[in-house]
MARFIMAR-542015 format. One record per residue (C-alpha): residue in one letter; x, y, z. Coordinates in steps of 0.001 Angstrom, whole numbers, plus 500000, padded with zeros to 6 digits. Each point is the difference from the previous one (the first is absolute). Layout:
<robas>
+-----+--------+--------+--------+
! res !     xx !     yy !     zz !
+-----+--------+--------+--------+
!   A !      X !      Y !      Z !
...
+-----+--------+--------+--------+
</robas>
This chain:
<robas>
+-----+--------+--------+--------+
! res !     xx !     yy !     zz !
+-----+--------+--------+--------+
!   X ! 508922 ! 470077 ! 521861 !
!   X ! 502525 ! 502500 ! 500756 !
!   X ! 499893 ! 502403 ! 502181 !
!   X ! 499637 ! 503598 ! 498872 !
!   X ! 503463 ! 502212 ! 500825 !
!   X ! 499384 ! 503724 ! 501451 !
!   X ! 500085 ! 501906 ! 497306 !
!   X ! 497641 ! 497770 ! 498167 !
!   X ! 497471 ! 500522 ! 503063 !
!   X ! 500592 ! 504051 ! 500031 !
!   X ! 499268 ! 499848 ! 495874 !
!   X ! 496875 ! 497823 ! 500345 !
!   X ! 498141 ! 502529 ! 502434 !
!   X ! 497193 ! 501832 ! 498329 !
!   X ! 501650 ! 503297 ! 501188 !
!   X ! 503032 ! 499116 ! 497959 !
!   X ! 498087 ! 499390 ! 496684 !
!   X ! 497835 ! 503250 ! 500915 !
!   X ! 503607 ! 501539 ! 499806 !
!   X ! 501346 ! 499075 ! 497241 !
!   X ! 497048 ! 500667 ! 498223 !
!   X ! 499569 ! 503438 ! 500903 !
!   X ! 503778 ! 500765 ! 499315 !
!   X ! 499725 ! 497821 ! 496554 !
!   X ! 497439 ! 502414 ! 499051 !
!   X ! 500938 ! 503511 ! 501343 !
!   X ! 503486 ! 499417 ! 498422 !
!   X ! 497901 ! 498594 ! 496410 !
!   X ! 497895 ! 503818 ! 500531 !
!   X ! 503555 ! 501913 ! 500768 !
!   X ! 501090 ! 498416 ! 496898 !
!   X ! 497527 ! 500471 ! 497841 !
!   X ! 499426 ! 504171 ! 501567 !
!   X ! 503782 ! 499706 ! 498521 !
!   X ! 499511 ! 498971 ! 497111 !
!   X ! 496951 ! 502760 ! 499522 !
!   X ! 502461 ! 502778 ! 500503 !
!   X ! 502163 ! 498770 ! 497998 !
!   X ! 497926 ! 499789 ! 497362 !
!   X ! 498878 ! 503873 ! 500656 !
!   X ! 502927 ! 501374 ! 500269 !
!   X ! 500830 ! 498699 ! 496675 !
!   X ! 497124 ! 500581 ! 498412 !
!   X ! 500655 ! 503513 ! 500815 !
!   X ! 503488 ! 500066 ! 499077 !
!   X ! 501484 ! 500119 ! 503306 !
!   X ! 502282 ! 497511 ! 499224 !
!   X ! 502499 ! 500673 ! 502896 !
!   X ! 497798 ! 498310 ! 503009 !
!   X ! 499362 ! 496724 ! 497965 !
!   X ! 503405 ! 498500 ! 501141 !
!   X ! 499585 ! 500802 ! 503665 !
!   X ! 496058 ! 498666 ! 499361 !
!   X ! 500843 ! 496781 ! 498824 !
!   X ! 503031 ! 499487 ! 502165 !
!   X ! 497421 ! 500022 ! 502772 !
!   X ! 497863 ! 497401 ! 497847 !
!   X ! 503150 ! 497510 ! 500111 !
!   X ! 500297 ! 500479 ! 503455 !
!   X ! 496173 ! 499160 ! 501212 !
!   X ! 500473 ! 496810 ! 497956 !
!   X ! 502593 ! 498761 ! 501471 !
!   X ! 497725 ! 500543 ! 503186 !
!   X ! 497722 ! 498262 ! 498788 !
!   X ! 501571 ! 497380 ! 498275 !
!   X ! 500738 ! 499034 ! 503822 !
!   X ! 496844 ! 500242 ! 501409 !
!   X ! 498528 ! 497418 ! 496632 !
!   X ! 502947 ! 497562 ! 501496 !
!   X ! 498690 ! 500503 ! 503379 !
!   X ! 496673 ! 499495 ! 499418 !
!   X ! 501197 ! 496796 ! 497658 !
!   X ! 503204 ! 498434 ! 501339 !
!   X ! 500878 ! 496749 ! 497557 !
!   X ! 503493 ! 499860 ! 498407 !
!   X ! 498581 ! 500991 ! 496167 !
!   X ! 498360 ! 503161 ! 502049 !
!   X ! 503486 ! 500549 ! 501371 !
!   X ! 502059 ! 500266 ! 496928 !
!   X ! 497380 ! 501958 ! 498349 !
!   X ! 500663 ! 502266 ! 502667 !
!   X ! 503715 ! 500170 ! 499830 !
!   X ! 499967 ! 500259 ! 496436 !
!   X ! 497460 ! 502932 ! 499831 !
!   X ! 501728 ! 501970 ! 502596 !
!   X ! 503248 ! 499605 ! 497956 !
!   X ! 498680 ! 501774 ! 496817 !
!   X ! 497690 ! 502289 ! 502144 !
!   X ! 503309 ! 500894 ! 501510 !
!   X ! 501391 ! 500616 ! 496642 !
!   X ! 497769 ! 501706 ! 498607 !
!   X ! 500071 ! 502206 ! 502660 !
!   X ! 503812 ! 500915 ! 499080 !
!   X ! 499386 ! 500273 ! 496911 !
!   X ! 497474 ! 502738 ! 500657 !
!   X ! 501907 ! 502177 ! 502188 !
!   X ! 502329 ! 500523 ! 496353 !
!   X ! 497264 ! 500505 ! 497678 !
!   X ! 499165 ! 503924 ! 501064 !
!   X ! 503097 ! 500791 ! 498277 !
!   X ! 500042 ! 497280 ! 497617 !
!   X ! 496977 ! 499635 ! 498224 !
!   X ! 500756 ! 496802 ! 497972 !
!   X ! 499939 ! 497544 ! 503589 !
!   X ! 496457 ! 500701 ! 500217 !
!   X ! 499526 ! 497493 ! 496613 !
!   X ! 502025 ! 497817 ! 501604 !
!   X ! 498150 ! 500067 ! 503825 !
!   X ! 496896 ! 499498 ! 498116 !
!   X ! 501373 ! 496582 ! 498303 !
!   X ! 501039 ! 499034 ! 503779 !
!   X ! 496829 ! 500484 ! 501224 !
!   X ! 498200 ! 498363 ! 497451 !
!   X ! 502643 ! 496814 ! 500927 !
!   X ! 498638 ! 500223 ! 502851 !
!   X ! 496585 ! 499536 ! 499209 !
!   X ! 501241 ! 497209 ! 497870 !
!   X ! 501512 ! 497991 ! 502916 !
!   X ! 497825 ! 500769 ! 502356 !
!   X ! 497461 ! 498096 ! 497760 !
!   X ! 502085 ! 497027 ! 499339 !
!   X ! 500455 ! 499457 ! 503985 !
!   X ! 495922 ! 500423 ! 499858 !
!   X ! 499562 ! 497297 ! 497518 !
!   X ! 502891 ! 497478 ! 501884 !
!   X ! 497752 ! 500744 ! 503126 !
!   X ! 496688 ! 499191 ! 498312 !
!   X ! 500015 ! 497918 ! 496666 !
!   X ! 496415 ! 500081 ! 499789 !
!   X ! 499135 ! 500439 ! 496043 !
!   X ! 497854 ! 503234 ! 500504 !
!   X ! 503147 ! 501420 ! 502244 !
!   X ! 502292 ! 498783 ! 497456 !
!   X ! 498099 ! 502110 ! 497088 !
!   X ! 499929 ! 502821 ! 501960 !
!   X ! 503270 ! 500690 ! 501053 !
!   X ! 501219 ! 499344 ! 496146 !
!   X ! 497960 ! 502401 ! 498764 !
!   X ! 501228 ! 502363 ! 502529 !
!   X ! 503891 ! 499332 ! 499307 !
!   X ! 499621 ! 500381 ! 496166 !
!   X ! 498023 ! 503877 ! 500962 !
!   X ! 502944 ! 500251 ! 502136 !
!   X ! 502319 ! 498828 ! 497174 !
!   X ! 498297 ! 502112 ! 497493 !
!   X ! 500199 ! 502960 ! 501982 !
!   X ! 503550 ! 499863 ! 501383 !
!   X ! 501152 ! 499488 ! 496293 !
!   X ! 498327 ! 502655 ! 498828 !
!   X ! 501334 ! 502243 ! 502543 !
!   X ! 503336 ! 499110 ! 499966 !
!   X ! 500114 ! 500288 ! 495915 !
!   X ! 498355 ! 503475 ! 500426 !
!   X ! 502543 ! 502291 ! 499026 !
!   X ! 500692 ! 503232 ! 503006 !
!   X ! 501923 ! 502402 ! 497698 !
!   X ! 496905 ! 502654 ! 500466 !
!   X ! 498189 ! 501037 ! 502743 !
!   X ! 496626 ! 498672 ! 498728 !
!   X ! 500877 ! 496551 ! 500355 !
!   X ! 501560 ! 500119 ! 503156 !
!   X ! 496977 ! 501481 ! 501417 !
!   X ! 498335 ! 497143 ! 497996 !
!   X ! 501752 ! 497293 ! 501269 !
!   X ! 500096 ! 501136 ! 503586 !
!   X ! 496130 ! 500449 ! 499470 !
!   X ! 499449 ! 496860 ! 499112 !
!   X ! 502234 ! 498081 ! 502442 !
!   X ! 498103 ! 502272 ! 502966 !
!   X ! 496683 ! 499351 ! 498519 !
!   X ! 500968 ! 495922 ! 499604 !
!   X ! 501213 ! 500273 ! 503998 !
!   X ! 497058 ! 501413 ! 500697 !
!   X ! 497432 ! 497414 ! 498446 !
!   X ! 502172 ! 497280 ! 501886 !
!   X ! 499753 ! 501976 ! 502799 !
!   X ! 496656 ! 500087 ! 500025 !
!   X ! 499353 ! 496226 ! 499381 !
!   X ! 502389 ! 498823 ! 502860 !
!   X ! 498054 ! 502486 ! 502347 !
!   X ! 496575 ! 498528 ! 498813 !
!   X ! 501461 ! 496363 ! 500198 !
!   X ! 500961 ! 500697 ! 503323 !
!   X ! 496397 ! 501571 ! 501178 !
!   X ! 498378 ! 497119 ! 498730 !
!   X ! 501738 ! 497394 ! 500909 !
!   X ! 497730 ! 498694 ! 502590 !
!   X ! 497431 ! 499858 ! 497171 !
!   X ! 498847 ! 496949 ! 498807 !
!   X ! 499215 ! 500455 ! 496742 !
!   X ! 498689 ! 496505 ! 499411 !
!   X ! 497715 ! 500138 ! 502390 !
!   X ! 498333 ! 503038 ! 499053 !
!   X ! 499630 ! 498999 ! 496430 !
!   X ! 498276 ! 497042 ! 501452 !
!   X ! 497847 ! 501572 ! 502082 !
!   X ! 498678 ! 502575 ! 497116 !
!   X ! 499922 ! 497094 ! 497892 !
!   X ! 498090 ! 497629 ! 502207 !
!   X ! 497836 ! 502328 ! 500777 !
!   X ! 497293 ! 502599 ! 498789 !
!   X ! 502822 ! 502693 ! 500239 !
!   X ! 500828 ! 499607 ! 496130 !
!   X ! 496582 ! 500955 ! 499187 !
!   X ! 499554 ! 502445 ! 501631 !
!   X ! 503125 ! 502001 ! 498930 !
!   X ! 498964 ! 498971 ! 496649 !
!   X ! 496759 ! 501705 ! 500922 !
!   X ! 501795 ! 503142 ! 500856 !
!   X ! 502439 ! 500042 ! 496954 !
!   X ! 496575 ! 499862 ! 497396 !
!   X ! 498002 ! 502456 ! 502309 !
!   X ! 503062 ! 502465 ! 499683 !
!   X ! 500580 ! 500099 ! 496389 !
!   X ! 496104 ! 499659 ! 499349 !
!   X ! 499823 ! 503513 ! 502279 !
!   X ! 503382 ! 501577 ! 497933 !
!   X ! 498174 ! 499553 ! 496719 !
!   X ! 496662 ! 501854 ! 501285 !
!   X ! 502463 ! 502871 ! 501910 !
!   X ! 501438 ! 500600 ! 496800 !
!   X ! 496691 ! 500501 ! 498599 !
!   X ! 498358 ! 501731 ! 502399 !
!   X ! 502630 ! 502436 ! 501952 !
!   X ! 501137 ! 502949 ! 498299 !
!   X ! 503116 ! 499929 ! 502455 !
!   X ! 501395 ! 496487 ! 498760 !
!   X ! 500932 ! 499952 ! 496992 !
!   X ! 502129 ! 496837 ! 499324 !
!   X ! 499269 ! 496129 ! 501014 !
!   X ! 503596 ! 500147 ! 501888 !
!   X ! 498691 ! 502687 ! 501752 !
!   X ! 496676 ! 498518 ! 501403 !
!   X ! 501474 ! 496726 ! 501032 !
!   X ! 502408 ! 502270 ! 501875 !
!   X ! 496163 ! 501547 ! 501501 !
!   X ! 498859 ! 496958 ! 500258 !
!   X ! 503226 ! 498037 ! 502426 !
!   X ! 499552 ! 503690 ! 501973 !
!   X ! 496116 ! 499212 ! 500626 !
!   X ! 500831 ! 496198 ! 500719 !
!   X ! 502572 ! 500422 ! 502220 !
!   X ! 499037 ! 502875 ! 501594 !
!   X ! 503362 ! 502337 ! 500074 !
!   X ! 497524 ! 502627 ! 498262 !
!   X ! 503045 ! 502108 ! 498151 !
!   X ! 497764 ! 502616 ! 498972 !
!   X ! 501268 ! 500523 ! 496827 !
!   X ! 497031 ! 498308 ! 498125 !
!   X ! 496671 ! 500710 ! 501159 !
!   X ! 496508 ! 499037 ! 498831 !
!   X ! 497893 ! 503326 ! 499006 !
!   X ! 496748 ! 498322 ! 498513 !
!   X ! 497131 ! 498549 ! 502012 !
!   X ! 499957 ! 496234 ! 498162 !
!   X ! 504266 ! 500030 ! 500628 !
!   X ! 499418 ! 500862 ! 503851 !
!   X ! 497815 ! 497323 ! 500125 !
!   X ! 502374 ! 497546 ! 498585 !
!   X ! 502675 ! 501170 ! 502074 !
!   X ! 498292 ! 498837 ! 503336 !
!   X ! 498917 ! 496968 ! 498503 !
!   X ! 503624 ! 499495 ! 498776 !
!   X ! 501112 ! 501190 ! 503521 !
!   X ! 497754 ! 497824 ! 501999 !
!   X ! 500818 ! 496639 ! 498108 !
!   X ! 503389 ! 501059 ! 500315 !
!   X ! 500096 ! 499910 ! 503924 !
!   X ! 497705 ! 496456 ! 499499 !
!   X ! 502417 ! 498742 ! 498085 !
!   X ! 502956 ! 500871 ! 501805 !
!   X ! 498455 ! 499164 ! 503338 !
!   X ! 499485 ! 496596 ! 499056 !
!   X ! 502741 ! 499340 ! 498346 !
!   X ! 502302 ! 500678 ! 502650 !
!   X ! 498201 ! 497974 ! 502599 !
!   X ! 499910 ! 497277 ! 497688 !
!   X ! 504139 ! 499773 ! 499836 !
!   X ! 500630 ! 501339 ! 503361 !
!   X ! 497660 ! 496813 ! 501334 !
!   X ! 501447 ! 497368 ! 497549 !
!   X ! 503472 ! 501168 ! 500390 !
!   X ! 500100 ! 500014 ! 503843 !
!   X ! 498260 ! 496661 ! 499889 !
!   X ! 503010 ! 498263 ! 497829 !
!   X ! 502489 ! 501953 ! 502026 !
!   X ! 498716 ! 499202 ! 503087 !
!   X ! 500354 ! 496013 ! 498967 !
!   X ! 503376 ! 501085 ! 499077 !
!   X ! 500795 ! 501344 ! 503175 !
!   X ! 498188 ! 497431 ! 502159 !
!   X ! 502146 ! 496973 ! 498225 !
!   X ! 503402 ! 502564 ! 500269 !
!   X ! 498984 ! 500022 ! 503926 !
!   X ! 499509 ! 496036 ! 500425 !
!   X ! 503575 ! 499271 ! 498174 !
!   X ! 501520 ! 502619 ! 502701 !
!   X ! 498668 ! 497956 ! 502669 !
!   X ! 500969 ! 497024 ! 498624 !
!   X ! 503665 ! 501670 ! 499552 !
!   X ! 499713 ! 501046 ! 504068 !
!   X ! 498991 ! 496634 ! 501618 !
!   X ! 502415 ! 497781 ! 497677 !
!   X ! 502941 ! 503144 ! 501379 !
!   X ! 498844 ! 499242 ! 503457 !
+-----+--------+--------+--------+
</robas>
């Protein structure tokens, strides 16, 4: 076994991962906050500070185009990298011209939506899992789709710039949004959990839940003069369960008040349970995880001695 150079041994500390992943997903947050004001600003016809608004969304990806490398450092990670920088880099240029010319913002839209498109073929040379594979095709031919259309869009008015630039901002932001979650949740296996509420009584029991919540909406509806709509006493009825307590719905007779505790006492049951279910189970399997990680490092340090 060979040894491990310097930098390898810097990268591999836990303080390095913490890191990256705190600067993977304050620069996913910038991006998407970006993305937001662009969308606002056109939205409200300001369509002067959408350039300088997405020219700052190139420029966090490029960031963090780096700090995905970082945290992953093979040769298919690396070109994906490169690549993506290039046409972030591009599209950044071809920004900085489209206050005054309208038209470029059709055509940074198809760019970005290239991008999309090759950063999902590097994702599927990377993992050629089936599921992976199905995924990332569907999400090139939206890209596809969508760059086409925007590109074809013709810019001779005013209401379809605004539309296209809309759209792109809206599209940036949705991508945004799913690279920041990715990034939050990375650390989450979701395999486990859907064993563990699978294996055991935790299915039920949110089942449970689910029929005792729309059971309740139908009688609110009935009974409470101040909901009027199903839609509106589920919305009563996730308040009561989770406890925010909005405010906006209340119970006003004596049978609905009732109902409401009971539906506010199973709620913290449920959710009591539930978590200490997963929180058990899933530091139990990680804990295995880590215990067999920490015999292989030993192994690694006695055969380097």
């Amino acid at each position: 076994m060979k040894r491990n150079s310097k930098i390898e041994k810097i990268t591999e500390k836990p303080i390095f991962r913490i890191i990256l992943t705190a600067a993977s997903t304050i620069l996913s947050v910038v991006v998407l906050a970006f993305s937001s004001l662009a969308i606002y600003s056109v939205a409200n016809n300001d369509f002067s500070k959408a350039p300088t608004y997405l020219l700052f969304i190139f420029l966090f990806l490029c960031l963090m185009r780096i700090v995905m490398f970082l945290k992953n450092r093979t040769k298919v990670n690396f070109i994906k990298c490169v690549v993506l920088i290039a046409f972030n880099i591009l599209l950044g240029i071809v920004v900085l011209f489209a206050k005054d010319n309208p038209v470029l913002f059709s055509i940074t839209a198809g760019l970005y939506c290239l991008t999309i498109i090759l950063s999902r073929i590097f994702n599927i040379i990377e993992n050629r899992s089936i599921r992976n594979i199905v995924l990332n095709v569907l999400i090139i031919l939206i890209a596809l789709l969508l760059g086409l259309g925007l590109i074809l869009t013709p810019t001779n008015t005013s209401e379809n710039i605004t539309n296209v630039v809309l759209i792109e901002c809206i599209f940036i932001a949705v991508v945004s949004f799913i690279e920041a979650m990715s990034v939050a949740l990375a650390q989450l296996k979701v395999k486990v959990l859907f064993k563990i509420i699978v294996s055991t009584f935790s299915l039920e029991v949110l089942f449970g839940l689910i029929v005792m919540i729309v059971a309740f909406s139908f009688i609110f509806v009935s009974i409470e003069p101040g909901i009027e709509t199903f839609p509106d006493a589920l919305w009563y009825c996730f308040a009561v369960v989770t406890t925010i307590g909005f405010g906006d719905l209340t119970a006003t007779t004596g049978v609905g008040r009732i109902l409401t505790v009971m539906l506010g006492l199973y709620g913290l049951i449920v959710v009591a349970v539930i978590t200490s279910i997963i929180v058990n189970f899933y530091n139990e399997t990680m804990g295995k995880s880590d215990a067999k990680e920490l015999r292989e490092i030993e192994k690694e340090e006695k055969h380097n001695r």
